[in-house]
MITI-612233 format. One line per field, with one value per residue: x, y, z of N, C-alpha, C, O, CB in turn. Coordinates in steps of 0.05 Angstrom, whole numbers, plus 5000, padded with zeros to 4 digits. Atoms other than C-alpha are relative to their C-alpha. Glycine has a CB too. Layout:
residues N
nX	c(X / ...)
nY	c(Y / ...)
nZ	c(Z / ...)
caX	c(X / ...)
caY	c(Y / ...)
caZ	c(Z / ...)
cX	c(X / ...)
cY	c(Y / ...)
cZ	c(Z / ...)
oX	c(X / ...)
oY	c(Y / ...)
oZ	c(Z / ...)
cbX	c(X / ...)
cbY	c(Y / ...)
cbZ	c(Z / ...)
end
This chain:
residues 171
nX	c(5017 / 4989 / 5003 / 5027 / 5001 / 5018 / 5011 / 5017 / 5011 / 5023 / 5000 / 5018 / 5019 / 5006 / 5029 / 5003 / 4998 / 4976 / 4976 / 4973 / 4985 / 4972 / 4984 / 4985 / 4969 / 4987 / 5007 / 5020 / 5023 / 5014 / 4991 / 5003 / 5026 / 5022 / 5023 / 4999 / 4974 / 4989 / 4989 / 4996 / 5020 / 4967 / 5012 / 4976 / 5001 / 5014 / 4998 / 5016 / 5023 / 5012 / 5031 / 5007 / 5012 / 5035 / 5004 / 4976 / 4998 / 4985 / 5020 / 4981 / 4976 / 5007 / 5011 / 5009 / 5000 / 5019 / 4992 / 5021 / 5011 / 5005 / 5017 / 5007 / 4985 / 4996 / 4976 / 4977 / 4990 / 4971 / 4978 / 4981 / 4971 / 4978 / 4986 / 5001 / 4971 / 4998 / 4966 / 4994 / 5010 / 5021 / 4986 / 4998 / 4973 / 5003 / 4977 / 4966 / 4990 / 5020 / 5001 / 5029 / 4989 / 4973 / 4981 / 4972 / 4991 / 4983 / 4976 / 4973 / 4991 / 4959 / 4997 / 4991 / 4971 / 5003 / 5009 / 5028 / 5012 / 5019 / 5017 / 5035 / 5021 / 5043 / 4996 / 5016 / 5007 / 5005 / 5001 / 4991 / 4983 / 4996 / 4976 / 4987 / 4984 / 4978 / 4982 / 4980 / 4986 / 5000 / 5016 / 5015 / 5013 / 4995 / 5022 / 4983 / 5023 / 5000 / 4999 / 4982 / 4971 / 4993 / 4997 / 4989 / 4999 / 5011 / 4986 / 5008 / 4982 / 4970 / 5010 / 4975 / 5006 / 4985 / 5010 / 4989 / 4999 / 5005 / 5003 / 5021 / 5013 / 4998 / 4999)
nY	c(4976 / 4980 / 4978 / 4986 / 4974 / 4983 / 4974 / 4987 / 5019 / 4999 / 4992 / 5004 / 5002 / 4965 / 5005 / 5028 / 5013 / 5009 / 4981 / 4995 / 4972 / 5008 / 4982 / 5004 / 4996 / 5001 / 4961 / 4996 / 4997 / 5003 / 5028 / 5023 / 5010 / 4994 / 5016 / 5022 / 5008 / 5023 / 4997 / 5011 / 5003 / 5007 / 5002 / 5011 / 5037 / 5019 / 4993 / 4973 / 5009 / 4978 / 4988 / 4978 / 4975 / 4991 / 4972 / 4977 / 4970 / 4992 / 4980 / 4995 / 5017 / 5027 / 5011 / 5023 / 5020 / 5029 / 5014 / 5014 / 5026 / 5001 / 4978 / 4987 / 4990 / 5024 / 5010 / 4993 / 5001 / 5013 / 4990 / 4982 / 5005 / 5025 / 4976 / 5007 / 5000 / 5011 / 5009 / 4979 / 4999 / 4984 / 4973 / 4985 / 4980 / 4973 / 4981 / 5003 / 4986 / 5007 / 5027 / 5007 / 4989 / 5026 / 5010 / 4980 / 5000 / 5013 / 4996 / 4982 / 4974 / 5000 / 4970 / 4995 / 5021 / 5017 / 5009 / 5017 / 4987 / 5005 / 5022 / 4994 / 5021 / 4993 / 4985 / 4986 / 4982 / 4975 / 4979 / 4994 / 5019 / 5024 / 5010 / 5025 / 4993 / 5008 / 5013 / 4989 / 5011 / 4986 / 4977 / 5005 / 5002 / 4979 / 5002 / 4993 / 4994 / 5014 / 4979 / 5007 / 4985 / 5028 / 5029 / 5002 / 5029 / 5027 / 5020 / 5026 / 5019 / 5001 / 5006 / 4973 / 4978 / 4976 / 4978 / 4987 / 4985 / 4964 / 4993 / 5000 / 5028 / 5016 / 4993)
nZ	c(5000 / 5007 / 4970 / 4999 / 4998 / 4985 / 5013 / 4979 / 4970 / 4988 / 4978 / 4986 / 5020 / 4996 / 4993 / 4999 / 5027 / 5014 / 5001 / 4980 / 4989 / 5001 / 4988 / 5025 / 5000 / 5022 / 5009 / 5023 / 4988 / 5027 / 5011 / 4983 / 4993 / 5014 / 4996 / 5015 / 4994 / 4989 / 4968 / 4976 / 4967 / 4981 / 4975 / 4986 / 5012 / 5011 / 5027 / 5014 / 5011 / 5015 / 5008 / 5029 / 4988 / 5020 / 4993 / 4993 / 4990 / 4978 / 4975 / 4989 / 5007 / 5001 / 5032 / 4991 / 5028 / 5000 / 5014 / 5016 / 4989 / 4974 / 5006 / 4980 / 4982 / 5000 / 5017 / 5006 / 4975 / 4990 / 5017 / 4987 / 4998 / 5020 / 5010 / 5031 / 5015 / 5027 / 5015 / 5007 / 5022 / 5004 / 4999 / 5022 / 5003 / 4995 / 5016 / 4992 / 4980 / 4984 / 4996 / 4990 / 4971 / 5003 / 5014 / 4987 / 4962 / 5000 / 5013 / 4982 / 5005 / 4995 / 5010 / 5022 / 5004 / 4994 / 4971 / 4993 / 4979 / 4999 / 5018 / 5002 / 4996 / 4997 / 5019 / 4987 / 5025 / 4982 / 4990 / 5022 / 5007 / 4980 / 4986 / 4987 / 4974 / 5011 / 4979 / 4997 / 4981 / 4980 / 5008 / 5002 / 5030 / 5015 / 5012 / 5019 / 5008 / 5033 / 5019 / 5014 / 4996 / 4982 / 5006 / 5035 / 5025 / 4978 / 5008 / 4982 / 5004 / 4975 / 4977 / 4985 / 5005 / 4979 / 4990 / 4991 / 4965 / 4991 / 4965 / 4970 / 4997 / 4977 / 4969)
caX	c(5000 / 5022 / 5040 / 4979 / 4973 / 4936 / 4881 / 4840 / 4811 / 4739 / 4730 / 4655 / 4588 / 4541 / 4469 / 4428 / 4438 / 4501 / 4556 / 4620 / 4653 / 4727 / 4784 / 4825 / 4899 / 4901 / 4909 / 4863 / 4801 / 4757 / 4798 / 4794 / 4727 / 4690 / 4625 / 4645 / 4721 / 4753 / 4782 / 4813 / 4773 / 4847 / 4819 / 4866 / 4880 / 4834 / 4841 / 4831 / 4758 / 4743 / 4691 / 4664 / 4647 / 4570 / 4569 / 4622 / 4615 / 4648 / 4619 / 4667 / 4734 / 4707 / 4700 / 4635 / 4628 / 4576 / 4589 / 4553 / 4512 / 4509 / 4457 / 4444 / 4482 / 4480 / 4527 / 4572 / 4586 / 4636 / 4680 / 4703 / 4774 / 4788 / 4837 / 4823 / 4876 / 4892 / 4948 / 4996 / 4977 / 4920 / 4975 / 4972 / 5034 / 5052 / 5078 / 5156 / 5184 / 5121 / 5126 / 5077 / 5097 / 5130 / 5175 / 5215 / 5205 / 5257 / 5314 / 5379 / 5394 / 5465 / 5482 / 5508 / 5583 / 5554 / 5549 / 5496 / 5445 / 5396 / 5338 / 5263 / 5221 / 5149 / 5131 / 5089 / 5042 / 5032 / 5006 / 5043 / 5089 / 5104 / 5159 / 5199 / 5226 / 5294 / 5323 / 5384 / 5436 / 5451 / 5412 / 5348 / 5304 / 5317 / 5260 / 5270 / 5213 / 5202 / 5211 / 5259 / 5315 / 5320 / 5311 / 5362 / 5354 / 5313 / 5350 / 5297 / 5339 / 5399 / 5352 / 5383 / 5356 / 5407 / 5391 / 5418 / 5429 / 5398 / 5416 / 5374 / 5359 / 5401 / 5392)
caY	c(5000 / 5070 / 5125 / 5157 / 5232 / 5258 / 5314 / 5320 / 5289 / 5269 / 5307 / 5303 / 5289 / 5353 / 5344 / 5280 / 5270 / 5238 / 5298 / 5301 / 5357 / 5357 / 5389 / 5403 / 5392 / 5399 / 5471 / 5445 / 5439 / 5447 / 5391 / 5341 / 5345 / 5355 / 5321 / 5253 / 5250 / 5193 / 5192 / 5136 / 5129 / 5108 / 5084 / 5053 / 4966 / 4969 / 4968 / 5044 / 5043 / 5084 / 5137 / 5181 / 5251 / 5270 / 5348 / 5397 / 5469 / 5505 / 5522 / 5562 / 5524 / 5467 / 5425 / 5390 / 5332 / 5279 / 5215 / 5172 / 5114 / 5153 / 5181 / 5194 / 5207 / 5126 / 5114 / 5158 / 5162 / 5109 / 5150 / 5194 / 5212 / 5172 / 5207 / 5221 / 5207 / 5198 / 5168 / 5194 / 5184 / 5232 / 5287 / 5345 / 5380 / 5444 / 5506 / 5517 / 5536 / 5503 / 5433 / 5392 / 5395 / 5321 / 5335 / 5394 / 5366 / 5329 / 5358 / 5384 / 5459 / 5487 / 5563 / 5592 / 5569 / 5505 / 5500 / 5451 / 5487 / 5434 / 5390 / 5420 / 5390 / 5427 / 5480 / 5539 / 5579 / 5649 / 5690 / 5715 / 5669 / 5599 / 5591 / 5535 / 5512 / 5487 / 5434 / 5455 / 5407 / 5449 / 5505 / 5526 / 5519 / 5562 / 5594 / 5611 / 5649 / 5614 / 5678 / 5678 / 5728 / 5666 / 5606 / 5604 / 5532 / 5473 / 5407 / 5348 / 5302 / 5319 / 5324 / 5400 / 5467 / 5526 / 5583 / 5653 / 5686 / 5753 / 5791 / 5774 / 5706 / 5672 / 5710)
caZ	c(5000 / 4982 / 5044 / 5069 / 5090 / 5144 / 5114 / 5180 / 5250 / 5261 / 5327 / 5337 / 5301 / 5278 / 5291 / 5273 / 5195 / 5191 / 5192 / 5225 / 5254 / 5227 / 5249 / 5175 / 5166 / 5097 / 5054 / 4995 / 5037 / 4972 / 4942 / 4995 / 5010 / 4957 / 4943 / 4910 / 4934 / 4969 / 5041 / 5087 / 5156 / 5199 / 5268 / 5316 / 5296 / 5248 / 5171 / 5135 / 5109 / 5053 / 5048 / 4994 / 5017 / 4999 / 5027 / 5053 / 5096 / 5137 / 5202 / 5247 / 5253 / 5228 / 5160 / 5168 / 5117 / 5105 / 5075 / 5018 / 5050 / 5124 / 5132 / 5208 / 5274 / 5287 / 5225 / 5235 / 5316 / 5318 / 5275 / 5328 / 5336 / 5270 / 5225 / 5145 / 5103 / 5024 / 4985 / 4954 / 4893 / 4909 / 4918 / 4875 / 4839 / 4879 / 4842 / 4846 / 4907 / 4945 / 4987 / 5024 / 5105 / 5100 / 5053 / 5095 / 5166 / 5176 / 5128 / 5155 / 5148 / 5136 / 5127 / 5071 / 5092 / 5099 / 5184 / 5203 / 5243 / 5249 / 5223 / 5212 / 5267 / 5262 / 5212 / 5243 / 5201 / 5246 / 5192 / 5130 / 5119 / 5151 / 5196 / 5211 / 5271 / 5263 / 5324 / 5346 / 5368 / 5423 / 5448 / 5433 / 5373 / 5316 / 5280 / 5210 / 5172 / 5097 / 5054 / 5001 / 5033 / 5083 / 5052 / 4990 / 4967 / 4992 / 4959 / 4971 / 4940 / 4987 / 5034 / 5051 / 5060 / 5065 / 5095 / 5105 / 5172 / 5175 / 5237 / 5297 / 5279 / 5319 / 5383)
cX	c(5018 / 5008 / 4970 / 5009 / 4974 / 4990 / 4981 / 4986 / 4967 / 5003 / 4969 / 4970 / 4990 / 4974 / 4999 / 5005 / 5017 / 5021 / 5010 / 5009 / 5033 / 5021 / 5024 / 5031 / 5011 / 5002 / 4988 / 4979 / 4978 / 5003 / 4986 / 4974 / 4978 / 4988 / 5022 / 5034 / 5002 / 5015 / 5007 / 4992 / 5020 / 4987 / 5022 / 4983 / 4982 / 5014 / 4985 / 4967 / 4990 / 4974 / 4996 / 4986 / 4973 / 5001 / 5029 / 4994 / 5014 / 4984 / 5023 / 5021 / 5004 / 4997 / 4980 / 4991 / 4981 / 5006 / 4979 / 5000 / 5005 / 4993 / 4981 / 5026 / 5011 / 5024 / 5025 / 5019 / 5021 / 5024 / 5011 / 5019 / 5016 / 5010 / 4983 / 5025 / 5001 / 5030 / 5011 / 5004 / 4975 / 5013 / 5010 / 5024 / 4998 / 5017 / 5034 / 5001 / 4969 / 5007 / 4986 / 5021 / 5021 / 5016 / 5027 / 5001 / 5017 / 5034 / 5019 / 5003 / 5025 / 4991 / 5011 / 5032 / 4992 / 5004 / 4979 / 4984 / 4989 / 4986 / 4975 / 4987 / 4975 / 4996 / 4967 / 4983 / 4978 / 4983 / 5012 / 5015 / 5001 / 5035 / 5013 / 5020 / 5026 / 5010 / 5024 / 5018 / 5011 / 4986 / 4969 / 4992 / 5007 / 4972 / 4998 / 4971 / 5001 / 4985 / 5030 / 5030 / 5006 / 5008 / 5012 / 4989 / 4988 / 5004 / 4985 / 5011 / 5014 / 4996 / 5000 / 4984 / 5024 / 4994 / 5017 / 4995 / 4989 / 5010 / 4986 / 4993 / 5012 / 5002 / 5000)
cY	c(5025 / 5012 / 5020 / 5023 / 5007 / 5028 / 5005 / 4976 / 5007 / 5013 / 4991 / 4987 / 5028 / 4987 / 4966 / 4986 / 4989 / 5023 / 4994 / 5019 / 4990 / 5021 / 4995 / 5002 / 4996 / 5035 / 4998 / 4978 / 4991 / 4981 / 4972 / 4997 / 5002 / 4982 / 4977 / 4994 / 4977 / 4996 / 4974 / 5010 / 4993 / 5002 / 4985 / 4962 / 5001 / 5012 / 5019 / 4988 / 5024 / 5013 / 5017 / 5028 / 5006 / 5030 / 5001 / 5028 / 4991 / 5015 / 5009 / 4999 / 4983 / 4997 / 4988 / 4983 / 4977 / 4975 / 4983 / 4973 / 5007 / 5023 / 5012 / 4995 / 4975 / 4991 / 5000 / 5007 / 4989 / 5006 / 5021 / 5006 / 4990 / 5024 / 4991 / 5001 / 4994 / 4996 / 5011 / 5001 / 5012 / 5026 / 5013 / 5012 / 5023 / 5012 / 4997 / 5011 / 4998 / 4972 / 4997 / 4999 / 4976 / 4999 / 5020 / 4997 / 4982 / 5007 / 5013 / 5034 / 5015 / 5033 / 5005 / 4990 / 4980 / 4986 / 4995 / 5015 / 4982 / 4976 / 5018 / 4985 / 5011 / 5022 / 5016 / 5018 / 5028 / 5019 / 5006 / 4991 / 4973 / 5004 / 4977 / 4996 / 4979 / 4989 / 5001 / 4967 / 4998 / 5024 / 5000 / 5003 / 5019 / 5002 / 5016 / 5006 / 4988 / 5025 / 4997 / 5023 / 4982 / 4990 / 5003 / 4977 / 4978 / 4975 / 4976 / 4971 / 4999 / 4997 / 5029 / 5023 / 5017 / 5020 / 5037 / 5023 / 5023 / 4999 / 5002 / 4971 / 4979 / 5012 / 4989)
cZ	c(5000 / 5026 / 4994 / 5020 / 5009 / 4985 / 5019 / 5020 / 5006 / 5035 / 5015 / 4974 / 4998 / 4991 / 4992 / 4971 / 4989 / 5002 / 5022 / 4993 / 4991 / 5004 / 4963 / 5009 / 4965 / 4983 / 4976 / 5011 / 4975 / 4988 / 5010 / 5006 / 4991 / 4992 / 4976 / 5007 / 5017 / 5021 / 5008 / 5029 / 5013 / 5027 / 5012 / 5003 / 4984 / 4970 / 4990 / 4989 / 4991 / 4994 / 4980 / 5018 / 4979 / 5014 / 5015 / 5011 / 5018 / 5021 / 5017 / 4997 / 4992 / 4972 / 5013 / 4977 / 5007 / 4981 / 4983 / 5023 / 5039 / 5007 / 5037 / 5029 / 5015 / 4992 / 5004 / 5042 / 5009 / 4983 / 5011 / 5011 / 4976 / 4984 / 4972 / 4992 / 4968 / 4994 / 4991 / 4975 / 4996 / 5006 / 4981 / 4993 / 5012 / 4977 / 5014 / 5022 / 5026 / 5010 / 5018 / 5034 / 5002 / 4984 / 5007 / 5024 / 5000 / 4983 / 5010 / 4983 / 5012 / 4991 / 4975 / 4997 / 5008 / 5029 / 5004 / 5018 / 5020 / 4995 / 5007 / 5014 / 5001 / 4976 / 5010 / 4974 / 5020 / 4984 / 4966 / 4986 / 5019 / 5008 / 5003 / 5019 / 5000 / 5036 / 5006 / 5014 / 5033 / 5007 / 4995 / 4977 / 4980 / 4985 / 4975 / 4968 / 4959 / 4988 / 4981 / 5004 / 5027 / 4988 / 4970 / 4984 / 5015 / 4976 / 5016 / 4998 / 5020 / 5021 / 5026 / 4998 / 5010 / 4996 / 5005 / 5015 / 5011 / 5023 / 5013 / 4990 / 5014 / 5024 / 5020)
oX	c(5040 / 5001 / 4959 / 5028 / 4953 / 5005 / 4964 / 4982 / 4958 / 5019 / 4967 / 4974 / 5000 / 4972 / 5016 / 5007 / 5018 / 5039 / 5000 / 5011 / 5043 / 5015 / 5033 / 5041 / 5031 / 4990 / 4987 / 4979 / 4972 / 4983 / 4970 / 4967 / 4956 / 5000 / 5036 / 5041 / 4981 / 5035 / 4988 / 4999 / 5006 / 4978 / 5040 / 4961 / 4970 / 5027 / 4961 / 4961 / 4979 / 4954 / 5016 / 4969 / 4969 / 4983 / 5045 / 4991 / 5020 / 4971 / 5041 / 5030 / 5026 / 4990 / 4985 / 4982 / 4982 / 5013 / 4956 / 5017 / 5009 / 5002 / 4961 / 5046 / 5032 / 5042 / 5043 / 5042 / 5037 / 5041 / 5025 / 5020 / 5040 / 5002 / 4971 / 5044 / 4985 / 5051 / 5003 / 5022 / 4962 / 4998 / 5027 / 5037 / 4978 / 5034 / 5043 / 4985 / 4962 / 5016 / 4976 / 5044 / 5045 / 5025 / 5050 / 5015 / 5010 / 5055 / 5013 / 5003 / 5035 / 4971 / 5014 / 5043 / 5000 / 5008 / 4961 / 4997 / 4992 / 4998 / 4971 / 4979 / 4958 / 5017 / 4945 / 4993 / 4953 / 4971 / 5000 / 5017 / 4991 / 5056 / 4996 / 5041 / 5019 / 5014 / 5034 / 5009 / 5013 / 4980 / 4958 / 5007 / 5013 / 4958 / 5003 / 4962 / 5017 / 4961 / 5049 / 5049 / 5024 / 5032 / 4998 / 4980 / 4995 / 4988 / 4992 / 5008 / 5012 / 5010 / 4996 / 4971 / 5033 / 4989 / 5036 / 4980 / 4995 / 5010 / 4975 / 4975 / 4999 / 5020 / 5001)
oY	c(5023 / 4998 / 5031 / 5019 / 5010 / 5046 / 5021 / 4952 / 5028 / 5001 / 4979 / 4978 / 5048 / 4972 / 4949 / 4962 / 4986 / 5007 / 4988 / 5029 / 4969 / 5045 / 4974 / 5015 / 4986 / 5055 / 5018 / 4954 / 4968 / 4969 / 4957 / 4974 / 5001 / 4961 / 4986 / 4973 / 4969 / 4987 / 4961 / 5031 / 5001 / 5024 / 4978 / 4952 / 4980 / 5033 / 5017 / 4964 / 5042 / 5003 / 5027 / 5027 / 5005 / 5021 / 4983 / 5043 / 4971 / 5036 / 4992 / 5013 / 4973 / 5015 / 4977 / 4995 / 4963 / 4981 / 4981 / 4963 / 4989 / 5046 / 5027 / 4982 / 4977 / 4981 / 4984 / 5013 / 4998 / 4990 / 5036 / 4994 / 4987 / 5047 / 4970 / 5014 / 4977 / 5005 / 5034 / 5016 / 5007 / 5045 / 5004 / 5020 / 5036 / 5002 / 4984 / 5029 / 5015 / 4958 / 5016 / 5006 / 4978 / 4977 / 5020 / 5010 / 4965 / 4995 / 5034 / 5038 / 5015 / 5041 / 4985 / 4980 / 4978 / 4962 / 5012 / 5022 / 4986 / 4954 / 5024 / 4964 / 4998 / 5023 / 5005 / 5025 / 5028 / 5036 / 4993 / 4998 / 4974 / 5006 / 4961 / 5009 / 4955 / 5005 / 4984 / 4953 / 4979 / 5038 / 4978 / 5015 / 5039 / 4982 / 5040 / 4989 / 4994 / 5029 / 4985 / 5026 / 4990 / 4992 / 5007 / 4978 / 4972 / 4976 / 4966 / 4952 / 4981 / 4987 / 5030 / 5023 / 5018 / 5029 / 5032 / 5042 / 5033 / 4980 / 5024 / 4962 / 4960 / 5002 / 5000)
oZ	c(5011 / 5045 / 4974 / 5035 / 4996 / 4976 / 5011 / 5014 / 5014 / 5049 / 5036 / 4951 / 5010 / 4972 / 4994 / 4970 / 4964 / 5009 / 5043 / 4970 / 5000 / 5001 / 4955 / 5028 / 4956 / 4991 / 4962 / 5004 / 4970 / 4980 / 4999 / 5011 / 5002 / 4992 / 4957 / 4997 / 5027 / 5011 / 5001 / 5040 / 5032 / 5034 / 4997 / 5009 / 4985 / 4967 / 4988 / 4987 / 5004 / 4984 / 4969 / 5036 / 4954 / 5028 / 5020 / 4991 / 5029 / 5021 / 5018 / 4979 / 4995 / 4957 / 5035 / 4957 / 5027 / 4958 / 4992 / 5036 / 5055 / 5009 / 5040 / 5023 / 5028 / 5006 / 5002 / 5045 / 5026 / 4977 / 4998 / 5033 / 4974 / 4985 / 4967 / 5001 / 4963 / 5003 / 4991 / 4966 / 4976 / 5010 / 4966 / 5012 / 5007 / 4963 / 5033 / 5026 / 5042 / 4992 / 5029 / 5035 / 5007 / 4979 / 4999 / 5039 / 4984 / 4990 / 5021 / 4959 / 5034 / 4979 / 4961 / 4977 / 5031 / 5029 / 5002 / 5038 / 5044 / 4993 / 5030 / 5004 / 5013 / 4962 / 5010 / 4952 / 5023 / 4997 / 4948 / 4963 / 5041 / 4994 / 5010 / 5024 / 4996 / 5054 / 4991 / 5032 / 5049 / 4987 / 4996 / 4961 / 4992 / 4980 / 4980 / 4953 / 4942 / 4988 / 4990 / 4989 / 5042 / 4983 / 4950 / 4961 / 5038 / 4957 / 5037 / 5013 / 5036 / 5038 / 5050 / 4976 / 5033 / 4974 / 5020 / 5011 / 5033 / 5039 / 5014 / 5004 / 5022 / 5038 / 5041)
cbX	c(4981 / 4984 / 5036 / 4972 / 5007 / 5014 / 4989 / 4976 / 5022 / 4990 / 5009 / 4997 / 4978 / 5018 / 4976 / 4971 / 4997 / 4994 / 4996 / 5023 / 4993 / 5006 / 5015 / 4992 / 5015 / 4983 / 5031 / 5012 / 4997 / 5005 / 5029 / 5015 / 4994 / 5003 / 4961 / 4990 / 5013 / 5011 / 4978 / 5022 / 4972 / 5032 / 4972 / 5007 / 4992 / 4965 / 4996 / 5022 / 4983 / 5005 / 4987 / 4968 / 5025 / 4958 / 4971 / 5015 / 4976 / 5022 / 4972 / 5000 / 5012 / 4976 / 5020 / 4979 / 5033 / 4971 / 5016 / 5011 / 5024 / 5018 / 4974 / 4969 / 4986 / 4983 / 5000 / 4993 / 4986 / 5000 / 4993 / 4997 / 5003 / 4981 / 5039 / 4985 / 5017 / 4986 / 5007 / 5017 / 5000 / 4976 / 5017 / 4983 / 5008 / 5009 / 4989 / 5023 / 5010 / 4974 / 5021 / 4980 / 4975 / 4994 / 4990 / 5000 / 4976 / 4985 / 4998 / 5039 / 4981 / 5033 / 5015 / 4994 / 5028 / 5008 / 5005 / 5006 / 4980 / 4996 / 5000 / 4985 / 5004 / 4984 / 5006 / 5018 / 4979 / 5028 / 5016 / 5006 / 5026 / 4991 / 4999 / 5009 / 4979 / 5020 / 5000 / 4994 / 5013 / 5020 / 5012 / 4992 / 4972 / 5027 / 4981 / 5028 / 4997 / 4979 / 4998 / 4984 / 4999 / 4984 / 4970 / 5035 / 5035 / 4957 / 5030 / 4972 / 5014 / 5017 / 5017 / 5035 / 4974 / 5027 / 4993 / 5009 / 5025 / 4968 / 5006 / 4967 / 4994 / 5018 / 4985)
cbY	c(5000 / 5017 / 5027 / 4979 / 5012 / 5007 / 4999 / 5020 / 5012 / 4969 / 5029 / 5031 / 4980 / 5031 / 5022 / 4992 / 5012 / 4992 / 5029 / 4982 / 5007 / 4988 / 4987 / 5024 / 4975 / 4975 / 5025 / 4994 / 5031 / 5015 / 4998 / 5001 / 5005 / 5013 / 5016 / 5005 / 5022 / 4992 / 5012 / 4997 / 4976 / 5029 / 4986 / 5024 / 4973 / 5000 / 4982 / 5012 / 4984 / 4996 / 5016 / 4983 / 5028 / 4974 / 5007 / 5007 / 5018 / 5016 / 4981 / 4994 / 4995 / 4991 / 4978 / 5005 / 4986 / 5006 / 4989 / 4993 / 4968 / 4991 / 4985 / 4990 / 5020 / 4989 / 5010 / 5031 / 4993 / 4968 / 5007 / 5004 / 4982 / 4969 / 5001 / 5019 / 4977 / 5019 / 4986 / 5008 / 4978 / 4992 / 5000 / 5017 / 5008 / 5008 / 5037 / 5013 / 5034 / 5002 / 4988 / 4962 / 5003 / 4974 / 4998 / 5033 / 4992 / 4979 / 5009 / 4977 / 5014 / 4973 / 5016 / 5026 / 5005 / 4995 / 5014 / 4971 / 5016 / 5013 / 4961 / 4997 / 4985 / 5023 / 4984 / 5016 / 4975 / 5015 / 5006 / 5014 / 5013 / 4964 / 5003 / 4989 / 4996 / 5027 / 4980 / 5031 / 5004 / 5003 / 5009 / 5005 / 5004 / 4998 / 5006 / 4969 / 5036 / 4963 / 5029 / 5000 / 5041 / 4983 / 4982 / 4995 / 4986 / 5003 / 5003 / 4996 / 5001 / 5023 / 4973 / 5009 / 5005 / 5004 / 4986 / 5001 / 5006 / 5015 / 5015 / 5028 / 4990 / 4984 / 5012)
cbZ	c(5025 / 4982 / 5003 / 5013 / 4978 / 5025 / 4970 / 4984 / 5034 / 4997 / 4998 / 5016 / 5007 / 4979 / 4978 / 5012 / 4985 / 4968 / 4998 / 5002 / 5041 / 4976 / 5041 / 4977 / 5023 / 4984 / 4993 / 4966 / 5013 / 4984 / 5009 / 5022 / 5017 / 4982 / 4991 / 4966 / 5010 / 4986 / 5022 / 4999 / 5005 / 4998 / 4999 / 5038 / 5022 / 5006 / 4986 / 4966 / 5015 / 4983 / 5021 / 4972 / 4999 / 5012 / 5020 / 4976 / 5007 / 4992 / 5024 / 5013 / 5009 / 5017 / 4977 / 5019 / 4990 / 4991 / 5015 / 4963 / 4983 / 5014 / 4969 / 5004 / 5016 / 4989 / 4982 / 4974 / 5011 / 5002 / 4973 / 5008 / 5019 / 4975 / 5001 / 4983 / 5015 / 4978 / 4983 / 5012 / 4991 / 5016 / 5013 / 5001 / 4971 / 5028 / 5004 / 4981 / 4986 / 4985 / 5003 / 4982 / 5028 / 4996 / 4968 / 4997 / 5026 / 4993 / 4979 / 4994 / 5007 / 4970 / 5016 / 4996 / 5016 / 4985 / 5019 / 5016 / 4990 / 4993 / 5010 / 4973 / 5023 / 5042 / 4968 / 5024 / 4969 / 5010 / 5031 / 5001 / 4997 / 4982 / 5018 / 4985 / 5030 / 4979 / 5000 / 5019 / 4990 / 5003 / 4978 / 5013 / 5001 / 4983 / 5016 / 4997 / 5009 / 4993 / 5017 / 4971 / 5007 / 5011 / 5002 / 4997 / 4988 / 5014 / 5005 / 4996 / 4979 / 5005 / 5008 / 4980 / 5012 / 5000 / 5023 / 4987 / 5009 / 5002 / 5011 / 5005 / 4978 / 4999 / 5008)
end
């Protein structure tokens, strides 16, 4: 089976017609949940179990999504907590100089004279840009805003992002 990719967590149900309340973790919302799309259900020991999305809004902070063939608050109750997920052969090309969150957490980051800072372990999004928070060997975290007078080069092959230093960023 392919790798699967968390795109959001059943949290609750929403009234009696079948909807769940979801908490999104994906940034094409519209995509993922649009009427007739395809999801993994990921419950703890059991085997994924695919659903089809039949509706989609947004209420609040919430996606709420209904699924084909469940059609009241019965159906869908013991699906709480379960994650959604798709393959990754349901992952779209980004534009250049765009990557999906697993493909920069984890990569080592070196400066422009090539001194290791690091490795990417979370990737914050405050706002105008996303940050990333860079694990320090020693020391504390580094946090390293993803704009392009930062981030020179991100090498997913190599596995490398290097970065350069403005003043105040490592304070």
């Amino acid at each position: 089976m392919s790798e699967l990719y968390n795109v959001g967590k059943i949290v609750n149900t929403q009234g009696l017609k079948g909807d769940v309340r979801v908490i999104s973790r994906t940034d094409f919302p519209e995509e993922r949940y649009k009427k007739g799309a395809k999801l993994l259900l990921c419950q703890d020991n059991k085997a994924p179990l695919e659903v089809t999305v039949n509706s989609h809004r947004k209420h609040k902070n919430f996606d709420i999504i209904s699924f084909v063939d469940h059609h009241n608050i019965n159906d869908v109750e013991k699906y709480r907590d379960a994650i959604l997920k798709i393959t990754s052969e349901q992952l779209q090309e980004l534009p250049e100089h765009e990557f999906y969150y697993h493909e920069i957490i984890g990569l080592t980051v070196i400066d422009e004279e090539e001194n290791e800072l690091g490795k990417i372990k979370e990737i914050l999004s405050p706002g105008a840009n996303d940050v990333w928070v860079i694990q320090r060997p020693k020391g504390k975290d580094l946090l390293v805003p993803y704009i392009e007078d930062v981030v020179v080069k991100v090498d997913l092959e190599k596995q490398l992002v290097i970065v350069h230093l403005m003043e105040g960023l490592l304070d």
